[in-house]
N, C-alpha and C positions, 0 to 999 in steps of 0.2 A: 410670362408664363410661369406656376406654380410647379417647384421642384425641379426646374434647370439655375443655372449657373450666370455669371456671365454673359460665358461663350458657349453657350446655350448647350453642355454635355449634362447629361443626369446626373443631380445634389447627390449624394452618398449620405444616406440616413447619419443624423448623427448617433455617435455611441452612447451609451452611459455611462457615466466617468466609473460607476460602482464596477459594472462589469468588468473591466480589464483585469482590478487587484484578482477579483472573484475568479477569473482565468487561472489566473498566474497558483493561485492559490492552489485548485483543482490539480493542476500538471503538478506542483509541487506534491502535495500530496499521494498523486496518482506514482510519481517517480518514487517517493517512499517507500509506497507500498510494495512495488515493484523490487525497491534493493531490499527491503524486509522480508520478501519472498523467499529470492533468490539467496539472501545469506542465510536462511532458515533451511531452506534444503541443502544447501550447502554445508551447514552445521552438520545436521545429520549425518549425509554421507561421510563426513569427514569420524565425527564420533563413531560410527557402523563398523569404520575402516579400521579406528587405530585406539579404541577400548578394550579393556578386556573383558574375555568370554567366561571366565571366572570370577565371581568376587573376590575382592583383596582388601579386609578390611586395614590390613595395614598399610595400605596406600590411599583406605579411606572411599576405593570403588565398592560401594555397597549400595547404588538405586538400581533395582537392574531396569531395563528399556530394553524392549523390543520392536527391532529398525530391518527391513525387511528379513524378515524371518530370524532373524541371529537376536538371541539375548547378547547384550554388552552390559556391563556397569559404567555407573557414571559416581563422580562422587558427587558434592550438595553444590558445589560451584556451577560444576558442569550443567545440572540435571537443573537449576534454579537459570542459568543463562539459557538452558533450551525451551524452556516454559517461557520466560521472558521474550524470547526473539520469537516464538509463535504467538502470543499475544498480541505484542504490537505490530506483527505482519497481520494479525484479523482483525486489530482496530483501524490501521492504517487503509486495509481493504475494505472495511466497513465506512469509515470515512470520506475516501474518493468515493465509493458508491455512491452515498447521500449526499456528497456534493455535487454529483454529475448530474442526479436524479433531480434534485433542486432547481443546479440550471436549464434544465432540459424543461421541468414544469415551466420557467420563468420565461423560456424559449416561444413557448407556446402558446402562453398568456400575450407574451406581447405580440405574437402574430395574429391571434381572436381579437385584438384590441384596434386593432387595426383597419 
C-alpha cells in the first residue's frame, strides 16, 4: 500500500531539510524583535523617569524629547542609543514579518502542489 509504513501506520511526509534552519531562523528573529521591543520601551520609560526637565548644557542634556507628555533632555549618547534601539526593533519587526510572510507563501504553494 502507497504511504503506509511497515506496520501499516501512515508515512509522515517527509520534511525539507531547508525548512527546519528557515524555522529556527523565524523564532530567532521573531524573539529579537520581541527583546528589541521591550528594551525600547523600556528605555524610554526609564529616560521619562530619570532625565532632566530642564536643559543642562553642562552636563551636556540639551536634545530635548518628548516622552509621554513631559519634555526631558537627553544628551548625544542617550538620544543616539534611543534612535538606535527604535530602529533595530522596526528592522527586526520588519524582518520576522517577511520571514513569516515568506513561509506562510511557501506553506501554501506546497499544499496547491499537492
Amino acid at each position: 500500500m502507497e504511504g503506509t509504513n511497515e506496520d501499516s501506520r501512515p508515512s509522515m511526509p517527509e520534511q525539507n531539510p531547508k525548512s527546519r534552519p528557515s524555522r529556527r531562523l523565524t523564532w530567532a528573529v521573531g524573539l529579537l524583535a520581541l527583546f528589541m521591543s521591550s528594551a525600547t520601551v523600556y528605555q524610554v520609560h526609564h529616560y521619562g523617569e530619570t532625565r532632566p526637565r530642564l536643559a543642562e548644557a553642562a552636563s551636556g542634556h540639551t536634545h530635548a524629547v518628548k516622552i509621554h507628555q513631559n519634555v526631558v533632555y537627553l544628551t548625544a549618547g542617550e538620544f543616539g542609543a534611543a534612535v538606535t534601539s527604535h530602529l533595530m526593533a522596526i528592522g527586526a519587526i520588519g524582518i520576522f514579518l517577511g520571514l513569516l510572510l515568506k513561509s506562510r507563501a511557501r506553506k501554501s504553494a506546497q499544499g496547491q502542489s499537492r
